[in-house]
C-alpha distance (Angstrom), angle and dihedral (degrees) to the residues before:
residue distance angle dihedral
X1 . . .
X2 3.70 . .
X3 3.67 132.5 .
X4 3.78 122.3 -111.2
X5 3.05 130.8 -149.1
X6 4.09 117.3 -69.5
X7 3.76 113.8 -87.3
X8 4.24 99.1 -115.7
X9 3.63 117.1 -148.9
X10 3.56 94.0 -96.4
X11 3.98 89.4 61.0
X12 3.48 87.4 56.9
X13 3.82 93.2 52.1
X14 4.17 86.0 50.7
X15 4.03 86.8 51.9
X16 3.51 95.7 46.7
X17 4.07 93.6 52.2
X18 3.85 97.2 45.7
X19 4.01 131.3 67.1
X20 3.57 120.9 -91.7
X21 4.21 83.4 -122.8
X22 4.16 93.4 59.1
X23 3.92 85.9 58.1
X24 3.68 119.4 117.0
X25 3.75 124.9 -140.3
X26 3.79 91.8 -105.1
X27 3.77 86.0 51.5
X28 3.59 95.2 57.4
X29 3.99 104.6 47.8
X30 3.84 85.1 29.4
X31 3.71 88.3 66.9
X32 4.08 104.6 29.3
X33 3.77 92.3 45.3
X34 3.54 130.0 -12.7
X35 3.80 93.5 61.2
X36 3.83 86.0 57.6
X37 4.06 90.4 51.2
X38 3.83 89.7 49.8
X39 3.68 95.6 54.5
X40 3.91 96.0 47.7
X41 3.85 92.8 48.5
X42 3.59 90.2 37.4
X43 4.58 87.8 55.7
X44 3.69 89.8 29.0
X45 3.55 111.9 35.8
X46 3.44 78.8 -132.9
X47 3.81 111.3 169.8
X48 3.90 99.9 173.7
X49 4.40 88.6 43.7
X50 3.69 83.8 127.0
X51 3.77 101.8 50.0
X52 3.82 89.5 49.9
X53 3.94 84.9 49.7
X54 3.71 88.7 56.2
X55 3.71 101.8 45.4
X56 3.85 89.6 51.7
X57 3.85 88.1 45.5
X58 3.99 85.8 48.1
X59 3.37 90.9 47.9
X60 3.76 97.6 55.3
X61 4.02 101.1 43.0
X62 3.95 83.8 53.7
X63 3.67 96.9 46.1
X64 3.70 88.8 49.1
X65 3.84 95.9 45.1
X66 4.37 81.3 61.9
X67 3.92 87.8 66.5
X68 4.05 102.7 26.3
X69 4.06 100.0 114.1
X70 3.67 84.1 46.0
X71 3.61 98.8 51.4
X72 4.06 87.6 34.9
X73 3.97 92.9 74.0
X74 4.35 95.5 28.1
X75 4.05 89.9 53.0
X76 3.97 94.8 50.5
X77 4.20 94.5 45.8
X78 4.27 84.3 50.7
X79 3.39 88.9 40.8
X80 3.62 95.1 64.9
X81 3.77 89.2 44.2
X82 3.66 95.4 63.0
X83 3.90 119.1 119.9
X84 4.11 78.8 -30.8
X85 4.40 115.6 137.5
X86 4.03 92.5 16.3
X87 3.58 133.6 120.3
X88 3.23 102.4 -167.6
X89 3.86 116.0 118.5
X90 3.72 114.6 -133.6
X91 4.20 123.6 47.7
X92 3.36 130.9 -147.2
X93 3.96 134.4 -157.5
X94 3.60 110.5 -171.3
X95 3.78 115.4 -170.6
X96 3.96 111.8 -113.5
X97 4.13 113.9 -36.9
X98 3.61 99.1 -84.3
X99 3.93 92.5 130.7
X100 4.01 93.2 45.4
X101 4.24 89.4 177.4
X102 3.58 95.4 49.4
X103 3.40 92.3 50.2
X104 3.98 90.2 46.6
X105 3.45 93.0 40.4
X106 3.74 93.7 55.1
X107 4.06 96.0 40.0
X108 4.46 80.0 74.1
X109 4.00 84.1 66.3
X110 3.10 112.9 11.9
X111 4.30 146.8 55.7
X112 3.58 102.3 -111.5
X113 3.63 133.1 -168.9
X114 4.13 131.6 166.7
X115 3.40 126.9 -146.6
X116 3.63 106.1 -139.9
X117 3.79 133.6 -140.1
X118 3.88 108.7 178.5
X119 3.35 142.5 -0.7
X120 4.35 99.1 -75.5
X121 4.30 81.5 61.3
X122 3.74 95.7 55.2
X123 3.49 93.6 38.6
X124 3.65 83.3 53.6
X125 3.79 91.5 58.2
X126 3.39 99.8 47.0
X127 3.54 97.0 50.9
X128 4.21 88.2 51.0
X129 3.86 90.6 31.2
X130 4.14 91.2 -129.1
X131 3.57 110.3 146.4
X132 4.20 130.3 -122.3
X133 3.46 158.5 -153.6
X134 2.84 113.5 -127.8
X135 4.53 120.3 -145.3
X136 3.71 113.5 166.5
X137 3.76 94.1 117.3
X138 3.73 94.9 50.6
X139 4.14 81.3 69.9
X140 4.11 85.3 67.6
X141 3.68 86.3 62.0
X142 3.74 97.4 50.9
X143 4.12 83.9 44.6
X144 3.87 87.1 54.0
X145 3.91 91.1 58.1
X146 3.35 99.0 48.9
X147 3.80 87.7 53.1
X148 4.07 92.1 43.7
X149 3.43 111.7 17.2
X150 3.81 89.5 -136.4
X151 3.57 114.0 159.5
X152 4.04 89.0 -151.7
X153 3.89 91.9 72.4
X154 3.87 87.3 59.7
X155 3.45 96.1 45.3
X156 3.89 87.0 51.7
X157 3.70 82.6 46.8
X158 3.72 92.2 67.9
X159 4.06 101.5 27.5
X160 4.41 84.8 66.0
X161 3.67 99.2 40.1
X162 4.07 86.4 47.1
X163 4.16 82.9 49.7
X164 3.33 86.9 45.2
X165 3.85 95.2 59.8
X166 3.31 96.2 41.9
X167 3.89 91.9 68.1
X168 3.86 94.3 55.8
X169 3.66 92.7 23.3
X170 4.25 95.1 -163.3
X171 3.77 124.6 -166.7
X172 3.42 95.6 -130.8
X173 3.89 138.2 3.6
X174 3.82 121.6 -144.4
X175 3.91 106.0 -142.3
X176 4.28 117.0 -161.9
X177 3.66 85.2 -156.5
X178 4.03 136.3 -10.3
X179 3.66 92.2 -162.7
X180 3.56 91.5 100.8
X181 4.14 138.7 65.6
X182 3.39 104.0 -101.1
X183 3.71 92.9 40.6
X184 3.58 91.6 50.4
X185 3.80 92.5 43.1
X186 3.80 82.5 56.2
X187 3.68 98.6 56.3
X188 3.86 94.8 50.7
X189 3.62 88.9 52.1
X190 3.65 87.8 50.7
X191 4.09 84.7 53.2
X192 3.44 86.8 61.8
X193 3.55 110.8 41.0
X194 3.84 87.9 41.5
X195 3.94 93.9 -114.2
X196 3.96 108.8 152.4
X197 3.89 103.4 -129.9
X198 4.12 116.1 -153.6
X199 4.09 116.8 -169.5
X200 4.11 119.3 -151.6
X201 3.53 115.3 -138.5
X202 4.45 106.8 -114.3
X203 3.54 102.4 161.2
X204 3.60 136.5 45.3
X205 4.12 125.8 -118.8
X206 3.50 126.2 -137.3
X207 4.15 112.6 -138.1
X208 4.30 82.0 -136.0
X209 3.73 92.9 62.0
X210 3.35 142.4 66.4
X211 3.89 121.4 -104.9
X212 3.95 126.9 -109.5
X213 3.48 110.2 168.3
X214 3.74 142.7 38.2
X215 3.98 87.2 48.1
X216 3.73 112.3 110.0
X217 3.71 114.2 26.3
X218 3.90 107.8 95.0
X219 3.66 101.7 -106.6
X220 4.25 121.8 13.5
X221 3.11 113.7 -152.8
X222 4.23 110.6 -145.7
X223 4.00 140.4 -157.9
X224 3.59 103.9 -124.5
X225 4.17 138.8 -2.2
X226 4.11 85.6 -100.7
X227 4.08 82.3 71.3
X228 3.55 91.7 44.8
X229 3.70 95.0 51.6
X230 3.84 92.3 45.1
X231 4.03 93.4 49.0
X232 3.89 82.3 56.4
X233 3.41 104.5 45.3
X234 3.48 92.2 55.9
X235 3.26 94.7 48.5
X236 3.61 90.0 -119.5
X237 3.88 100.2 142.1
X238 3.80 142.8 1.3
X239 3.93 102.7 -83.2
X240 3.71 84.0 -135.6
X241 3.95 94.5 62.7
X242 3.88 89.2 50.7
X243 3.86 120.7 93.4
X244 3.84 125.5 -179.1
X245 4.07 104.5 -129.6
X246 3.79 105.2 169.1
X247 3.78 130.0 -131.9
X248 3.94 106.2 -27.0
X249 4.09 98.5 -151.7
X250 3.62 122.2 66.6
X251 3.97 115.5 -101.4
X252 3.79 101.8 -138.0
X253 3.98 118.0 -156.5
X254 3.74 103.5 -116.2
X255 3.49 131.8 -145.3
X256 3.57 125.4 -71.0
X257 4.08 111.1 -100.8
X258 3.73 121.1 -169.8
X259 3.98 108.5 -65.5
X260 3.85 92.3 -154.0
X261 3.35 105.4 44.1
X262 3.75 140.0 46.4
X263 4.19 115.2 -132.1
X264 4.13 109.5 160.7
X265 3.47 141.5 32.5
X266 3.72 123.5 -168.8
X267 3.41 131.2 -174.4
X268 4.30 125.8 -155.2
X269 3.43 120.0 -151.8
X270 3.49 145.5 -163.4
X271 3.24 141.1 -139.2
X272 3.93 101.2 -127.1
X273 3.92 87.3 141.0
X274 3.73 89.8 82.6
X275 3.81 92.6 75.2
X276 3.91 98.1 27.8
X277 3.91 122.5 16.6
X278 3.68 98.4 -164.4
X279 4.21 76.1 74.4
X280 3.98 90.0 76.2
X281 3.48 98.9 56.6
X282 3.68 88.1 59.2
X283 3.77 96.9 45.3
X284 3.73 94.1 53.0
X285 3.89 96.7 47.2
X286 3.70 86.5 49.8
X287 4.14 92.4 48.5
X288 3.71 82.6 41.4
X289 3.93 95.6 59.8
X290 3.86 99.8 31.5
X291 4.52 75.3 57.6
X292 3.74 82.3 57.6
X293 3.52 103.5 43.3
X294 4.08 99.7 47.6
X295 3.93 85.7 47.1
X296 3.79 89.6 51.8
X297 3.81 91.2 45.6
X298 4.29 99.1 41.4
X299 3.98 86.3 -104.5
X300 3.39 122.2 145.2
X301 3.97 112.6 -137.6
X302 3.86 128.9 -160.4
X303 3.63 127.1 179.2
X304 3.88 120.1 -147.4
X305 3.66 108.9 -157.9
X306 3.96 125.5 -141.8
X307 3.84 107.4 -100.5
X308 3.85 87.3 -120.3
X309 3.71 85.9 50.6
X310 4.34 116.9 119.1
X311 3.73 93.5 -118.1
X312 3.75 96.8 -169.6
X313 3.81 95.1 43.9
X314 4.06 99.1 48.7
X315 3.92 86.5 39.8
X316 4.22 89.6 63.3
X317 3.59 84.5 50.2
X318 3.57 98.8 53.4
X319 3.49 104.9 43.1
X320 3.56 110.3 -175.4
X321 3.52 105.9 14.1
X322 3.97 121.3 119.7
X323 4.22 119.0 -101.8
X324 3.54 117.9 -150.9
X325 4.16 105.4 -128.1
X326 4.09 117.1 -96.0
X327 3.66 81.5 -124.4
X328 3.61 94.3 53.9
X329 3.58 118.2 114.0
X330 3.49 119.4 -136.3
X331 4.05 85.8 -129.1
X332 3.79 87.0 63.6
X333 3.97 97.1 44.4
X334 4.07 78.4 57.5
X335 3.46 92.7 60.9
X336 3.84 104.3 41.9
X337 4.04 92.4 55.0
X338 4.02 138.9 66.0
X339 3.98 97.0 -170.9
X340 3.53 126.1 41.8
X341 3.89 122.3 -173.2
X342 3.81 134.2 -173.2
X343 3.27 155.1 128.3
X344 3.56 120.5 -113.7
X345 3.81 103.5 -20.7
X346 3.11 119.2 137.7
X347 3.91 93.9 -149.4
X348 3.65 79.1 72.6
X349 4.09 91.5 62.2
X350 3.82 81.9 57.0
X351 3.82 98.2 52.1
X352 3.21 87.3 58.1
X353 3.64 99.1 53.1
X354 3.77 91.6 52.4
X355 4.39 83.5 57.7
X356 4.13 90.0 -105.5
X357 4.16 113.8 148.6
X358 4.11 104.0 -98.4
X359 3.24 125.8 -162.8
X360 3.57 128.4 -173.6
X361 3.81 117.6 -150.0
X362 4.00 104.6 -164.3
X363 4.14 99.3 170.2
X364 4.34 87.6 132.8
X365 3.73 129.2 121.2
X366 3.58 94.0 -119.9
X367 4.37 123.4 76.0
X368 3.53 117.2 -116.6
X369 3.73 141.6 161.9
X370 3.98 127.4 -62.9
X371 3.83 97.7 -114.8
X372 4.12 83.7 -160.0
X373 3.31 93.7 48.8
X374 3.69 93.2 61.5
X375 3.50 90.9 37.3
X376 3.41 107.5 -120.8
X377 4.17 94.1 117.8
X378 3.38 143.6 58.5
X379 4.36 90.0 -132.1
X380 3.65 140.9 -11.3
X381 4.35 115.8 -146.8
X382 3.54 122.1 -169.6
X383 3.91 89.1 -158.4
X384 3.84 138.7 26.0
X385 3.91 98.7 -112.5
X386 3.94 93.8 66.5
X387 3.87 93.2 44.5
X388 3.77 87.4 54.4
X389 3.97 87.7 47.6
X390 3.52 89.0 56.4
X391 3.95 93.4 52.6
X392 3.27 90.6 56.0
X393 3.93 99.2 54.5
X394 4.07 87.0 47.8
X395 3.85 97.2 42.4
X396 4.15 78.5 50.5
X397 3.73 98.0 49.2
X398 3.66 125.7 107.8
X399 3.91 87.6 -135.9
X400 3.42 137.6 25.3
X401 3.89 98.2 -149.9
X402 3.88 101.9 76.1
X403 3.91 78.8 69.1
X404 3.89 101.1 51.7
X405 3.70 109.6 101.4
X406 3.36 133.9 -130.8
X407 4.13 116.2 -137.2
X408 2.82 137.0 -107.4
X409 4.46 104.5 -125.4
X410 3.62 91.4 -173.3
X411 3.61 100.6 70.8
X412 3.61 89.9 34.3
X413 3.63 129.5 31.4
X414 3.52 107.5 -150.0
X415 4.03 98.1 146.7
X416 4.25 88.4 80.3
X417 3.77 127.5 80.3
X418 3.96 96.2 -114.7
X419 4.08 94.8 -149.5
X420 4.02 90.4 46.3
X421 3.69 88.1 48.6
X422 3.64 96.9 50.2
X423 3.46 103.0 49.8
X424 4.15 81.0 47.2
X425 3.84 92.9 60.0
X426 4.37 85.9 42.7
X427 3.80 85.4 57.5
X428 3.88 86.1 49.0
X429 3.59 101.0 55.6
X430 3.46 89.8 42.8
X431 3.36 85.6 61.0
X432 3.14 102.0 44.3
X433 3.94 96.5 45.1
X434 3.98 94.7 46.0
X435 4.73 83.0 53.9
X436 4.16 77.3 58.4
X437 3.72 100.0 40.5
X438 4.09 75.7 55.8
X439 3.62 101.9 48.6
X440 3.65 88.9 49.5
């Protein structure tokens, strides 16, 4: 299986304007895979992209497969329950319940339904009795393409989730990312059934790298105006099918460290090394020194792995160096550190909206934005000598808050209440699709 060349934006605009039946077999893996393999190799230079795509597909359909006769008689009672004995008019199908108040918040005026991917999303729904769909399996199909390359396991793909659909038959479905092929598969059934699809913003973009997500549900939904602006310069989407939601996750006040003095460092990775192992090398020198450093300086120094991270095989290569728990939130990590440094994580962002020192370590072969340039850090180092440099002159300082930054509410919008907000830009494009529904 080879990778074509990456769908541009204008290739998206040709997909959207023609039936689902006129597409070509290129078309169709082109736009629920391959495009997604370009990308990552093309950000990456990731040569094995698709391996690691497997495993983690692998991975999943065997995981499920543990809890599949459960599931089996759980998915068809919640089923039934979905958008059944309600009155109310419009019905939503939010995928999984990784936005818990928006789904909450829209259950007081609206239908709503989940479709569930685990066990966290139908334990979700049975705590808040909201009925599913439920699409596990359909991740045996995508694992049956990757093995094949038969273009009938995608179509397949799309006939069920389209069947699926039709039983609940939703207004609109709220995506957390259409990057993907189930997503996508999900938004051209949508086409079909006439199902407006909307996309929430989880990840951040860098202005030096291509986009992958965001791009093909009908409206996207985005963190701050510095997304907006970079969707439209690129000529990514229609301007008037972008909408500026604001930070989806709550930002908790944490807990009040020592102003005066600086006690722990902690540093969140990533797990770049699934698309390019050369990656690891450089994250474990880095941990290694930062170890070095904090000892030198009195600090104490955690590391919080990436949940996709190999636990057991970065721990023998960091002997002696603090883990963070697997049961540790990342709410409590927040509160047991002063400093936190990374590369790309976008935990980090979030430090530094709760006023914790950030600092951006940006010594990989691969270009990326200035976190403080945008604001949304403390400092940015291109090498590990300077970032020590600057420990020094803040484990030195009479007070910590001279070095607490202030962010950056452009590319972020973290000044709106996300739920209220949502359900404000719903009542828009109802609006706006009920002025068409007239026109027509």
């Amino acid at each position: 299986m080879s990778f074509n060349k990456k769908l541009s934006y204008s290739d998206y605009e040709r997909l959207r304007s023609t039936s689902l039946e006129t597409w070509s077999e290129d078309d169709l893996s082109n736009f629920l895979i391959l495009d997604y393999f370009s990308v990552f190799k093309e950000i990456y230079g990731a040569e094995d992209v698709q391996s690691a795509f497997y495993r983690g597909t692998q991975f999943t359909v065997q995981k499920h497969k543990k809890y599949k006769l459960l599931f089996y008689f759980l998915d068809k009672i919640f089923l039934k329950l979905c958008f059944k004995n309600t009155k109310k008019q419009k019905k939503i199908l939010f995928q999984n319940s990784k936005y818990p108040t928006f789904i909450l918040s829209a259950k007081k005026h609206y239908s709503v339904g989940l479709i569930t991917q685990g066990r966290k999303d139908r334990f979700f729904a049975v705590r808040n009795f909201i009925g599913y769909v439920g699409i596990n399996d359909l991740e045996q199909l995508v694992l049956n393409y990757l093995k094949e390359g038969n273009i009938k396991y995608f179509n397949q793909l799309v006939k069920e989730v389209e069947d699926r659909l039709k039983i609940v038959s939703p207004d609109y479905v709220v995506l957390w990312g259409d990057g993907l092929s189930i997503e996508r598969a999900i938004v051209l059934a949508g086409r079909k059934l006439g199902i407006t699809t909307l996309v929430i913003q989880h990840g951040m973009y860098d202005s030096c790298a291509p986009l992958f997500n965001d791009l093909v549900a009908d409206y996207a939904l985005l963190w701050g105006q510095y997304y907006r602006d970079l969707f439209s310069e690129q000529k990514a989407r229609k301007p008037e099918d972008i909408y500026v939601l604001g930070y989806p996750y709550p930002i908790k006040k944490t807990k009040e460290n020592d102003k005066s003095k600086l006690h722990t460092v902690c540093y969140l990775a990533q797990d770049d090394e699934r698309y390019n192992k050369d990656f690891l090398e450089i994250k474990l020198e880095n941990v290694k020194q930062l170890f070095i450093i904090c000892k030198k300086l009195g600090l104490k120094f955690i590391y919080r792995p990436h949940p996709y991270e190999d636990r057991r095989a970065v721990g023998k290569e960091l002997s002696g160096v603090q883990f963070t728990s697997k049961k540790e939130k990342l709410e409590e990590t927040f509160n047991r550190a002063d400093v936190f440094v990374s590369f790309l994580s976008t935990s980090l962002i979030e430090a530094t909206m709760r006023s914790k020192i950030t600092l951006q370590l940006m010594n990989h072969p691969i270009k990326f934005d200035n976190f403080e340039k945008l604001g949304i850090c403390n400092k940015s180092f291109q090498n590990i000598n300077d970032l020590e440099n600057y420990l020094i002159k803040i484990t030195n300082a009479p007070d910590l808050e001279e070095f607490r930054p202030k962010f950056n509410n452009n590319y972020i919008e973290t000044r709106y209440n996300s739920a209220e907000r949502f359900l404000e830009i719903l009542k828009i494009i109802e609006e706006k699709e009920n002025k068409e529904l007239v026109k027509k």
